[in-house]
C-alpha positions in Angstrom: 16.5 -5.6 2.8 17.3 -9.3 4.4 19.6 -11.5 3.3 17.9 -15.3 3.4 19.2 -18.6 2.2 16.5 -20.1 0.2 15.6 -23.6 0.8 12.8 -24.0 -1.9 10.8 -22.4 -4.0 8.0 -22.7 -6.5 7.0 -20.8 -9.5 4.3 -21.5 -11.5 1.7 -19.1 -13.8 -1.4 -18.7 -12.5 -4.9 -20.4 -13.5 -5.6 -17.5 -15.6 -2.9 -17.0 -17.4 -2.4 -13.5 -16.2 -0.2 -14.0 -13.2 2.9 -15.6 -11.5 2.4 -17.3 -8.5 5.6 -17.7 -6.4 6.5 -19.4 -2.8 9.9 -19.1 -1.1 11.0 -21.1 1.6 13.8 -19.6 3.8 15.3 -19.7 7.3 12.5 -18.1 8.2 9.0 -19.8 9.9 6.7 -18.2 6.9 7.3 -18.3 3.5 7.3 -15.5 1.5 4.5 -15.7 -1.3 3.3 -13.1 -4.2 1.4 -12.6 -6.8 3.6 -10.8 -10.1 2.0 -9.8 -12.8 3.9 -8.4 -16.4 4.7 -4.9 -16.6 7.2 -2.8 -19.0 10.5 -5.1 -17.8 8.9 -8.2 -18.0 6.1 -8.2 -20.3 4.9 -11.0 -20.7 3.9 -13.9 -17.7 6.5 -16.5 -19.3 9.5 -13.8 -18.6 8.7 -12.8 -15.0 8.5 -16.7 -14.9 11.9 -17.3 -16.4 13.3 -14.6 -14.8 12.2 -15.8 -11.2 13.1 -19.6 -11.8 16.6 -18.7 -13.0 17.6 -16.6 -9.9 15.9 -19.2 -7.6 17.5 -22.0 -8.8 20.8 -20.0 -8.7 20.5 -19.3 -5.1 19.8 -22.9 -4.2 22.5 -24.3 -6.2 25.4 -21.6 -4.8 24.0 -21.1 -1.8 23.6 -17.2 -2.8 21.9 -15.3 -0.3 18.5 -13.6 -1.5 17.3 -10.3 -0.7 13.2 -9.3 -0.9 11.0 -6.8 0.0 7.9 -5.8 -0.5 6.7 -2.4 -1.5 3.0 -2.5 -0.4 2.4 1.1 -1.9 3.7 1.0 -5.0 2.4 -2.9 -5.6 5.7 -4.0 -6.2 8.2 -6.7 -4.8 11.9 -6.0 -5.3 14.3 -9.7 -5.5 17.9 -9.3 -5.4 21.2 -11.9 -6.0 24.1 -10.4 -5.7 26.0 -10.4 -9.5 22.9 -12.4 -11.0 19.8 -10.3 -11.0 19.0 -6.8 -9.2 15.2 -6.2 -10.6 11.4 -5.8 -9.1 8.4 -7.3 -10.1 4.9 -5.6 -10.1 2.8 -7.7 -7.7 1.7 -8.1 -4.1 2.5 -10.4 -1.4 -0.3 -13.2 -0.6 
């Protein structure tokens, strides 16, 4: 996994209803992007949003590093903060 500073990010439910739509701006040129959806640790769209927003914000307001990476596979994207959250999402990159 890479460590990145994040810069930005947005999280926001999707149109539907059934997804979480997420953006995060690094160091690096392209942002990463994803699609999560709820599954048995976050089940419903509101906690994968909560989740996501509260490490985010944590990372831009410590300067905590983030680490991501996507598991094409097994449609999953694992998000990690060192002492703050250590967890993956079901979803896909975009």
């Amino acid at each position: 996994m890479a460590r990145h500073q994040v810069k930005s990010f947005k999280v926001s439910i999707g149109r539907s209803g059934e997804s979480v739509r997420v953006e995060i701006e690094t160091e690096i040129k392209k942002p990463y992007k994803f699609e999560l959806t709820p599954d048995v640790h976050y089940p419903t769209v509101q906690d994968v949003e909560g989740k996501l927003k509260a490490a985010l914000t944590h990372c831009v307001d410590t300067y905590e590093k983030i680490d991501i990476s996507v598991f094409k596979d097994r449609s999953y994207v694992s998000i990690n903060v060192k002492d703050f959250i250590d967890t993956r999402f079901s979803g896909k990159a975009v």
